[in-house]
N, C-alpha and C positions, 0 to 999 in steps of 0.2 A: 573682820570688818563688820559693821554693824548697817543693817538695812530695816525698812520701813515695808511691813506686811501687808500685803493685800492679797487678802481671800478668797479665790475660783470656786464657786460651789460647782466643782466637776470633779465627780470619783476617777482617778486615774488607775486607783486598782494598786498602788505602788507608791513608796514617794517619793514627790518628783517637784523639782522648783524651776522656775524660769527669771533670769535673772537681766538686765542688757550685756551686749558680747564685753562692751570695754570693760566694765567692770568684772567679767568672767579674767578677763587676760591679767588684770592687776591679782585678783586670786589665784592666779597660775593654774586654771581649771579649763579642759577642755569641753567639749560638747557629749555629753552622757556620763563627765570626772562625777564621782562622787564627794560629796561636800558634809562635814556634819551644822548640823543647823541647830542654837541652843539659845535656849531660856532659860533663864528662874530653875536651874538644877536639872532641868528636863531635855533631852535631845536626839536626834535622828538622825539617821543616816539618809541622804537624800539623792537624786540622780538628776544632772544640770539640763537644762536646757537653755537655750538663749533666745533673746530678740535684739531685735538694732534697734526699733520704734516702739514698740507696744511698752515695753518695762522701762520709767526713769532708771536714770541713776539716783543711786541711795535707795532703792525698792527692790523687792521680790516677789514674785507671785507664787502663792504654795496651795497648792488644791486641798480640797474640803477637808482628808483624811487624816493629810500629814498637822493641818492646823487643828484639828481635834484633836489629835496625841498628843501638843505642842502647848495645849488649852489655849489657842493663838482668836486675838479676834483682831480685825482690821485696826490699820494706824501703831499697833505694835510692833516694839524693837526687837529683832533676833540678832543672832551673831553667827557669822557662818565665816568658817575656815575649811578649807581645802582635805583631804585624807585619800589615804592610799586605796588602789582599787581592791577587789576583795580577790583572796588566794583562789578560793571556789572557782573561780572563771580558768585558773591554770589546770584544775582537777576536770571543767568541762571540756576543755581544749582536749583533754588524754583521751577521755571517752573518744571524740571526735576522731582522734588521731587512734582510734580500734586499741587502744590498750587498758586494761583491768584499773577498776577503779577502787583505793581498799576502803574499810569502813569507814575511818576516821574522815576520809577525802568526800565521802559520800556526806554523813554526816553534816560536815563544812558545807555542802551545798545545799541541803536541808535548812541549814539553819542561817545561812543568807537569805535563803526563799522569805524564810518565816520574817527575817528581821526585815524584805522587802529591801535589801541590798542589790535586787538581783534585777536587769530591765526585763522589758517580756521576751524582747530579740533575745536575750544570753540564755535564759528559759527556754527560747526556743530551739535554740542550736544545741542545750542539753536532752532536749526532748527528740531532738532529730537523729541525735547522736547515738540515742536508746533504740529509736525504730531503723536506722541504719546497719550498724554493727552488733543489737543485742546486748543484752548483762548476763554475767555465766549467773549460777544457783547461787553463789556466795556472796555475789552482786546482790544479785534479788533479795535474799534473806535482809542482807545490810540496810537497804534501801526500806523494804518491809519497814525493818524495825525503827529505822528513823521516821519515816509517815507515821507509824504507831506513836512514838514518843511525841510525836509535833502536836499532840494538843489534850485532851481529858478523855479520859476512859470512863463508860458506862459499868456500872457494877449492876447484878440482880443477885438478888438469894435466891439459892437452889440451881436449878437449871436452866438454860434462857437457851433456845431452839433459833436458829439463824436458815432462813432460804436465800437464797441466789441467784441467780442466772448473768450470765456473762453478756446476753443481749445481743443482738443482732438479725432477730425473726418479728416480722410485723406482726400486732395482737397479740404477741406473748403477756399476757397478763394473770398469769396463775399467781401471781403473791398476793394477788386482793380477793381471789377465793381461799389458796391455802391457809393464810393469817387468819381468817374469821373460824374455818376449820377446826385449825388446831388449837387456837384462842379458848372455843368455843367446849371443849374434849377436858380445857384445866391446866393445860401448860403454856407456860410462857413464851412469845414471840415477837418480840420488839422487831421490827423492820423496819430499818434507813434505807434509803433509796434513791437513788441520784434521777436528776433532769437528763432528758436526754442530752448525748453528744454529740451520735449520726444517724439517731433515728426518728423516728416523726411523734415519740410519745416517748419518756421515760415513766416509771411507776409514780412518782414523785408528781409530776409533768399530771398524771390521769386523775391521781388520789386529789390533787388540788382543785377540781370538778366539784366535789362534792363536802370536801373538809377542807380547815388549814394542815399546813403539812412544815410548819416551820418553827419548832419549839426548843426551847434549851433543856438540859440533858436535868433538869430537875424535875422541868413538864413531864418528858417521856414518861418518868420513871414513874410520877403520879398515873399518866395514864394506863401503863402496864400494871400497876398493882390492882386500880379501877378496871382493866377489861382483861388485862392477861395478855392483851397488843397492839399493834400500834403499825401505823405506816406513813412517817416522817420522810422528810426533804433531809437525806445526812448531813448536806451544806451545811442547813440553820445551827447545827452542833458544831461545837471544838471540839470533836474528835477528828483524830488524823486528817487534822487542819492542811498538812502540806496536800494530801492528794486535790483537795477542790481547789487549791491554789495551782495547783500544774495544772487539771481541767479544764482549767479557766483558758489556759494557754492551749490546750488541745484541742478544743472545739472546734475554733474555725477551722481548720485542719484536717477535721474529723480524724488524727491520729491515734492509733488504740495500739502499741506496740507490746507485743505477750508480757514482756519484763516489768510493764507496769501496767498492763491486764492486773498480773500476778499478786503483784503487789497493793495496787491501789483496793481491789478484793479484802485480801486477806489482813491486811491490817486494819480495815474498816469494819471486818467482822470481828475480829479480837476487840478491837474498841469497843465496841457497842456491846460488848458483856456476853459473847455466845461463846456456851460450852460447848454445843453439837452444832455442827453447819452442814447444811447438804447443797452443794454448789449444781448446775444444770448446765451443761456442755451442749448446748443446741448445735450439730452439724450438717452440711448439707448445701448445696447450691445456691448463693443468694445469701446464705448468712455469712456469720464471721469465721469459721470456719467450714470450710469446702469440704473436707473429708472427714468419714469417719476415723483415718490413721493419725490426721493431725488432731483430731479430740481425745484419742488415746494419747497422743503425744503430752495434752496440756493437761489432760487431766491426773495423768503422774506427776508432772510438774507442781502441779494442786496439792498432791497427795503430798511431797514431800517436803513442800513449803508449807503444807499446814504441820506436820508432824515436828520441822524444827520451830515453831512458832504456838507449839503444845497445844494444838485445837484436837476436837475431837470431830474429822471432817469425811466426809466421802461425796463421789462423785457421779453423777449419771450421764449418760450422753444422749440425749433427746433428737427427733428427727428435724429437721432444724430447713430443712427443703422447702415446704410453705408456710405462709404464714397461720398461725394459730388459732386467730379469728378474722372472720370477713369484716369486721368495720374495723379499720384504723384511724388514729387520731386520739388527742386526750379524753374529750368528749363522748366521743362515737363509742372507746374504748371501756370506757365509766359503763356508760349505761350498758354495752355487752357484757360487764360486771354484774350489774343488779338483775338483770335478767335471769342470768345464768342462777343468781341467788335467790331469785322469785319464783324460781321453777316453770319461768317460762321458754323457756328455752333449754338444752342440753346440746354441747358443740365438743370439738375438739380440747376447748380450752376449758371444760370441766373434768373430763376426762384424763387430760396432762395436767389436772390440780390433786384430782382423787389420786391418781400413780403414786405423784409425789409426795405428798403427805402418808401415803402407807407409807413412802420408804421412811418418812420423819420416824412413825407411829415406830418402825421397824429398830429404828436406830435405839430412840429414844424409849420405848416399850420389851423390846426384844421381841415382839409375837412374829409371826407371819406373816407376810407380803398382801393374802389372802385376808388374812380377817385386819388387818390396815386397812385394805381398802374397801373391806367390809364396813369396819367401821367410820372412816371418812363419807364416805356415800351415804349413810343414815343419817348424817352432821346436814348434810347438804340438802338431800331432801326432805325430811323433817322441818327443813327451816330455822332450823336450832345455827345452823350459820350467818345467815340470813339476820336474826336475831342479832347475833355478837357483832354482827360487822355495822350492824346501826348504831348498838351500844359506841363503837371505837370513834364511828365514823361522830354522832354526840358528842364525847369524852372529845375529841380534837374540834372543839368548836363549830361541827357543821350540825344539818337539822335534817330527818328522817327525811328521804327522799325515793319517789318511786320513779321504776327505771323510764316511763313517759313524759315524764316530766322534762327529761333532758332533749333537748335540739339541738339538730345540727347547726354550722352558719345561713345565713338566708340566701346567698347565693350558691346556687349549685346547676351541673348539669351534667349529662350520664353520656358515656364515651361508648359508642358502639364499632363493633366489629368491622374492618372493611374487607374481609374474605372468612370464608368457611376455614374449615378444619378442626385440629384437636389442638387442646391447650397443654404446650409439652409444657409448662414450668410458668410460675406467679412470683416473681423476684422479689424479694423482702425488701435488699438494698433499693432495686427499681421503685415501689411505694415508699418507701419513706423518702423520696429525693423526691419526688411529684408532692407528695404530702407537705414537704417545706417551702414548696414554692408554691402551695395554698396556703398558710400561714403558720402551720402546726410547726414544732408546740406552743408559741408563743400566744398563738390566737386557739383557742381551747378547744372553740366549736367546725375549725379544720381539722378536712378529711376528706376519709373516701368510705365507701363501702364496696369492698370486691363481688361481682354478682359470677363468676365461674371459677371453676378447679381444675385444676392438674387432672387429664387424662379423662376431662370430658370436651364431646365434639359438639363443635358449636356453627352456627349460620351465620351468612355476612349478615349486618346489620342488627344482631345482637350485643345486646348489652356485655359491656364489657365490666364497667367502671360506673359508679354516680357518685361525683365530687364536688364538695362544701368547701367553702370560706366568709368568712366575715367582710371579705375587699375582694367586687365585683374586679377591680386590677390583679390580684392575686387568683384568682379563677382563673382569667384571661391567659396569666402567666404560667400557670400551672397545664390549660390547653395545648400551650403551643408547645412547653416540653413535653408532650404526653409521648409523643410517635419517637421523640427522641431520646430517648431511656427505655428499654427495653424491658418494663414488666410484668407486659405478659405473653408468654411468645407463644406464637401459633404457627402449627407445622400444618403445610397444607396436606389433605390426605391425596391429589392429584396433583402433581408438582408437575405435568406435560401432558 
């Protein structure tokens, strides 16, 4: 049947048409049937919806994406006939129904994703499927290799150095000292970086404060050869296209299930051209992992999905119990960057940048742990980091910036103590759920600044917290969950 195009400028993420019901039933299509839709040689795969009033008959409405592939502009004719649903949806049902998915079957749902065959509902129930029942090793590996294959691979000459962290501790921000570091020593370290999923800042999310962070895999390459590194948004690349298209479906959800932890990792470091990867297992109360047994647990699991996937990878386990730095948010977190790289400052998180980078120097050098971190610490304070990280920060279209410059949002206001006692524990999870209901990461200059730590004793009416947003409503909102999210717990020292 032939119908008369009218163009939604709304990204639906997917393609998708909306057609009236009677003419749906004359196509023999039900509601979410898949339809192919064609032009002039050109055609899609699309997902139905309907209306009784909005859409004449002889019309269809197709959002902005699918009429871009289509090269569709308004008052054009398509042709859309009916087509079978995709197999993939029987290979997600298995998952669901707990039994082993094999490569080919995985593959096939891969590559529905990618051709946007797939709705977000049926993404989601594959996704539910994984954080439900799990994927054994042979899973994972599969799964790996298809994310790998789903879009362009970075190449460098020579050696290309990959850092990590799996995420889940507030302030964790060592890849914007250790990158300028290493950068700055002569070897190469391209760093993609994803937006946050569940926490109130990703690297990507901080580094976009100060530079752009969204370049195609040509840019990078220019900028890695000009600075030697880089700390890019992975999205803005076609590399391992599927993971930020499951992402996309994870978010709201905040689901993060190990089997596509695993995966969505290590195939986005193979893409991005790293020889040596050193991954950072943060453990500990409040992170993403509670125990130091379950970080042994993943990080063997690391060790032997990076080995059949021929990286050259090792793993640390970092104390993952408080947060890293006292300011969080993208903002907040920026400028505890520059600081730390002005030499005005020295905190935790220079400290868990110097470590790391020995153990780089370690990997990639062979020397000792000791003169690594010997020589990291001269990078640093020398200012010879400092330096490289303006150059990167330059090279990715942004402009010398000192760490004052930055401000928080204009509304704020500081949370105080309503009893004495000690501070048993600063919940990571707890600040980044307060942090997004100030506005982060969306709104830049959301946040908080933590003013106490773990295992010091404090009076009623002291500060607790001083929290930023750009929307005096989002403040307000962020208030009234404070007392209900629990993070920062105080144990009274006179309980009777």
């Amino acid at each position: 049947m032939q119908f008369k195009a009218r163009i939604i400028d709304i990204e639906a993420g997917r393609h998708e048409i909306a057609i009236n019901e009677q003419e749906a039933k004359q196509l023999d299509v039900e509601l979410m049937d898949r339809v192919k839709v064609k032009r002039i040689g050109k055609e899609v795969t699309a997902i139905v919806t309907f209306s009784k009033t909005h859409v004449w008959n002889g019309e269809v409405e197709i959002f902005s994406e699918t009429a871009a592939e289509l090269n569709l502009n308004n008052g054009d004719y398509v042709e859309i006939q009916a087509t079978s649903r995709p197999q993939s949806l029987d290979f997600i049902k298995k998952k669901l129904d707990k039994q082993i998915i094999q490569e080919n079957e995985i593959n096939s749902i891969i590559s529905d994703l990618m051709q946007e065959r797939l709705s977000d509902v049926e993404l989601s129930v594959f996704i539910s499927a994984i954080y439900s029942n799990g994927l054994t090793m042979e899973e994972t590996i599969s799964l790996t290799n298809a994310i790998y294959n789903s879009g362009d691979k970075l190449q460098f000459e020579g050696m290309a150095i990959s850092e990590h962290g799996i995420g889940g501790v507030a302030g964790d921000r060592v890849s914007m000292l250790i990158v300028p570091i290493i950068a700055s020593l002569g070897l190469k370290i391209p760093k993609t970086a994803t937006r946050a999923i569940s926490s109130a800042s990703g690297t990507a999310d901080c580094m976009e404060v100060l530079a752009s962070v969204s370049f195609n895999s040509t840019e990078i390459k220019k900028i890695v050869e000009k600075t030697n590194g880089c700390i890019v948004w992975g999205g803005a690349i076609n590399i391992a296209t599927a993971d930020d298209k499951l992402i996309r479906i994870r978010r709201p959800l905040r689901l993060d299930p190990e089997s596509l932890l695993l995966s969505s990792i290590i195939a986005k470091k193979k893409a991005e051209g790293a020889t040596h990867i050193l991954l950072d297992i943060p453990a500990g109360k409040g992170s993403k992992v509670e125990t130091v047994e379950e970080a042994r647990n993943l990080a063997k699991n690391f060790r032997i999905l990076g080995t059949k996937m021929n990286l050259n990878l090792d793993v640390i386990i970092t104390d993952g119990s408080n947060p890293v730095s006292n300011s969080v948010g993208p903002l907040l977190e920026a400028k505890t960057v520059l600081e730390e790289l002005e030499n005005k400052n020295h905190s935790t998180l220079s400290e868990k940048s110097l470590l790391m980078s020995a153990r780089i120097l370690q990997m990639v050098k062979g020397i000792n742990l000791e003169d690594g971190y010997r020589i990291a610490k001269q990078q640093l304070f020398t200012g010879k980091a400092h330096e490289k990280f303006m150059e990167i920060i330059e090279a990715q279209n942004g402009k010398k910036i000192e760490s004052s410059e930055l401000q928080p949002g204009e509304f704020h206001t500081v949370i105080k103590s309503k009893k004495e006692g000690r501070v048993a524990h600063v919940s990571s999870s707890g600040i980044s759920k307060i942090c997004r209901f100030l506005g982060a990461p969306e709104d830049k200059k959301a946040g908080m600044k933590i003013k106490v730590k773990a295992g010091e004793n404090i009076n009623e009416d002291q500060e607790l917290v001083e929290m930023f947003s750009s929307s005096k409503q989002k403040l307000d909102d962020a208030i009234n969950q404070f007392d209900k999210n629990p993070m920062i717990e105080i144990e009274e020292i006179i309980i009777e």
